[in-house]
C-alpha positions in Angstrom: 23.9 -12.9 -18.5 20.8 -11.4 -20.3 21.7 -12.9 -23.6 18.2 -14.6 -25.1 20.0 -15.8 -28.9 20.2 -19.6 -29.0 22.5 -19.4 -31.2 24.8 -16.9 -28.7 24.3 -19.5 -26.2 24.9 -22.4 -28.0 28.3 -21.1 -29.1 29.0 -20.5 -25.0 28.7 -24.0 -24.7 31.2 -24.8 -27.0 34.6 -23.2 -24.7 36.6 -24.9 -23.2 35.9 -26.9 -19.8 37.7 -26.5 -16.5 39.1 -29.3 -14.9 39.7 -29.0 -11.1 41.8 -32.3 -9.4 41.8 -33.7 -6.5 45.3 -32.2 -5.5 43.4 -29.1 -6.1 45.2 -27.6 -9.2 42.7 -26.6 -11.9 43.5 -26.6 -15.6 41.2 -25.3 -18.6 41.1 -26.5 -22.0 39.2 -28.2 -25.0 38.4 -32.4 -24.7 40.4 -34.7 -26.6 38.9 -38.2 -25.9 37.2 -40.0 -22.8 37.1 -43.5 -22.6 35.7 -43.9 -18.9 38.9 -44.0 -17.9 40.7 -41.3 -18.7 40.3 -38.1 -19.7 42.0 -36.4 -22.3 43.0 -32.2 -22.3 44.5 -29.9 -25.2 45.5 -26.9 -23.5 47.4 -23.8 -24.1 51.1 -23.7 -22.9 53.4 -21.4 -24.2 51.5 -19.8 -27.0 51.1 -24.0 -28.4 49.1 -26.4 -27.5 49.4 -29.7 -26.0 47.8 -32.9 -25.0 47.5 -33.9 -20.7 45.7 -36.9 -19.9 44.2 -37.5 -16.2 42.8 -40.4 -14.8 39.4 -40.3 -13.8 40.4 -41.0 -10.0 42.4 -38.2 -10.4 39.5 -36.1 -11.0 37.6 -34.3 -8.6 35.1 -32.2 -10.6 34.3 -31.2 -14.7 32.8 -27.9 -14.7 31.5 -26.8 -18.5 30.8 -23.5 -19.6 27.4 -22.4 -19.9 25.2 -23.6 -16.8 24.4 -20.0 -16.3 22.0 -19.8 -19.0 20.3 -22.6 -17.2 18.2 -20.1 -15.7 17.3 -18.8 -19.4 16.9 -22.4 -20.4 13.9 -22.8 -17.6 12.4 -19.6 -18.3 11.9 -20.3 -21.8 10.4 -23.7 -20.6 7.6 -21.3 -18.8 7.1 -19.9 -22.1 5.1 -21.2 -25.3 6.4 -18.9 -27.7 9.8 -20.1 -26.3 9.3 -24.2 -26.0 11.0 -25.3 -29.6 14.6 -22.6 -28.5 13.6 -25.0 -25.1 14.2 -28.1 -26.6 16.8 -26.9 -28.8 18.9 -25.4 -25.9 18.2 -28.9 -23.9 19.5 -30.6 -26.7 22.6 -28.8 -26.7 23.3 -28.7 -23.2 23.3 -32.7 -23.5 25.9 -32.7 -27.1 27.8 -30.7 -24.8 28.0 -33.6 -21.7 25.9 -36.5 -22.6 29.1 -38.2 -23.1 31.1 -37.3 -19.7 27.6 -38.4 -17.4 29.5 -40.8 -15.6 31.8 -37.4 -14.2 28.8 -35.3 -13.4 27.1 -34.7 -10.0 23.7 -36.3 -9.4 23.0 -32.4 -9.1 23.9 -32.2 -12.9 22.3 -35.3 -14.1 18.2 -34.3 -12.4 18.9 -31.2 -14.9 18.6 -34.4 -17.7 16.0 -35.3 -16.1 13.9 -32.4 -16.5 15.0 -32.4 -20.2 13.1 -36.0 -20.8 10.0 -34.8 -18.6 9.9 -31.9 -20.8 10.2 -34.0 -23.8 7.0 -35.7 -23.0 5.4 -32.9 -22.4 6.1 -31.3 -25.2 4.4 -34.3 -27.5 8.7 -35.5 -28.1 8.2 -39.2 -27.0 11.0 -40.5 -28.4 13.6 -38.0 -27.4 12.7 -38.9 -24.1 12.7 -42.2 -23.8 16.6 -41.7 -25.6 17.3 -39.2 -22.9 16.0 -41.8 -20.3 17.7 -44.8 -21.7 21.4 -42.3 -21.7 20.5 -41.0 -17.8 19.1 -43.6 -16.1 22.3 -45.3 -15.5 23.9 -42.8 -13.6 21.0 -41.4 -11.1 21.0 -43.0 -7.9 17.6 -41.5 -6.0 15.1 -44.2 -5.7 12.4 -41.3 -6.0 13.7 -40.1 -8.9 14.4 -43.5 -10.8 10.7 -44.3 -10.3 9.9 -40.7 -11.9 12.2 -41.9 -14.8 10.7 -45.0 -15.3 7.3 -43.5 -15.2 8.4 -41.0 -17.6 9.8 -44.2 -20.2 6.8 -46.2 -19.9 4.7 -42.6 -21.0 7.4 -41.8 -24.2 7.2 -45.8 -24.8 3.1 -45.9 -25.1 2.9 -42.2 -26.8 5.8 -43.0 -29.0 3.9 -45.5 -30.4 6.3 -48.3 -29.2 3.8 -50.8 -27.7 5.7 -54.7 -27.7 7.7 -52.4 -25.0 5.4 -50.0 -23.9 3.6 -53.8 -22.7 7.1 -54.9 -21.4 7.7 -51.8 -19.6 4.2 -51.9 -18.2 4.6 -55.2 -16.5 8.0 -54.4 -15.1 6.4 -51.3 -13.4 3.8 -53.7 -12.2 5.9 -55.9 -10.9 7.9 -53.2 -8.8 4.9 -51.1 -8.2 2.9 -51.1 -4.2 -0.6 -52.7 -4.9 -2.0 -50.0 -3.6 0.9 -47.3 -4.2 0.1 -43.9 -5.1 0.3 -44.2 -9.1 -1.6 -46.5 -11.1 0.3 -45.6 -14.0 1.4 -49.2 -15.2 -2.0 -50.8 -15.2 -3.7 -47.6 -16.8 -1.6 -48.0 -20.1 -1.7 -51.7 -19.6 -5.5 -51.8 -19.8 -5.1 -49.3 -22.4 -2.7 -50.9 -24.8 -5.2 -54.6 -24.0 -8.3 -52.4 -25.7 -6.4 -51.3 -28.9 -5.8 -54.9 -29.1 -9.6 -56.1 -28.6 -8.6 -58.2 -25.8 -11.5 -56.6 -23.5 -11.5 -58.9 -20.9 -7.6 -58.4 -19.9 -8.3 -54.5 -19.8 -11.1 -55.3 -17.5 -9.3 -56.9 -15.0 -6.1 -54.9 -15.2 -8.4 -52.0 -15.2 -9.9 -53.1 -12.0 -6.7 -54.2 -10.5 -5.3 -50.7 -8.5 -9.4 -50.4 -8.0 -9.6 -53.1 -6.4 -6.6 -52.7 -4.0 -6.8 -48.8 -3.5 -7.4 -47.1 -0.4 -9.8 -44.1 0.6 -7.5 -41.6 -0.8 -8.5 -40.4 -4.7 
């Protein structure tokens, strides 16, 4: 669809979802509740309404309306007029299933991903490392846990948050190749020992992924 209002897309996103089983009936309608467990439908019957409830191993897939806009969504991304209707749209996408992660496809949950990256790089620390702390859970791709992680430590230290941006820090350390290909964790570390005066601890974590690097830059 063509349609460029936020506020037209935003009110997409509130239909109803469709719920497809694994005995392969689908059925449409508004959420009632979800406790993990089970999941919790008003639907139409009849010209009334009623309440279904399906267990989550009942459940095959939860399909919301709206992901074609995703496309919009990543345009306006590409586009600094657009950045603030960006983060706006982001934000709605994850009212709309930040609470149903645990039901979504690791396809789904990288789209949350790119939400926190684009947090960061839009100066919204905080937002991401909340968007981090909600997804992180639920991804299972080494590569893009690492990314995430990366990404926390960045809205931690530019958030302002340093007691954690230092804990953070040393966990990444900890996990992190001597001589892998980011030095990420001891940058900031260094970093947040200067603000602090303690010159001789940035030195050396400084010099740390110097000293163990390789001949690539």
């Amino acid at each position: 669809q063509d349609a460029t209002s936020l506020k037209e897309i935003q009110a997409v996103l509130n239909d109803p979802v469709s719920l497809l089983l694994n005995n392969g009936n689908r059925q449409k309608g508004r959420i009632v509740s979800w406790d993990e467990e089970t999941l919790r439908l008003e639907v139409s019957m009849g010209g009334g309404v009623a309440e279904l409830s399906y267990p989550r191993e009942d459940i095959r897939e939860l399909a919301f309306p709206g992901s074609n806009y995703k496309t919009t969504l990543f345009e306006w991304t590409q586009t600094p007029e657009r950045y603030e209707d960006a983060l706006q749209l982001f934000r709605a996408y994850y009212m709309q299933r930040g609470a149903y992660f645990s039901l979504l496809s690791q396809q789904e949950l990288y789209f949350f991903v790119r939400y926190a990256e684009f947090a960061i790089e839009q100066d919204k620390p905080l937002r991401a490392v909340a968007m981090i702390d909600a997804v992180r859970e639920h991804i299972t791709d080494e590569i893009i846990l690492r990314s995430l992680d990366e990404s926390l430590l960045l809205g931690l230290f530019n958030g302002g948050m340093r007691d954690e941006a230092v804990e953070k820090a040393r966990e990444w350390i900890d996990k992190a190749e001597p001589a892998g290909s980011s030095a990420l964790g001891w940058r900031l570390l260094a970093q947040l020992h200067f603000e602090n005066e303690d010159y001789e601890s940035a030195f050396w974590a400084s010099m740390h992924p110097v000293a163990y690097s390789n001949q690539l830059p």
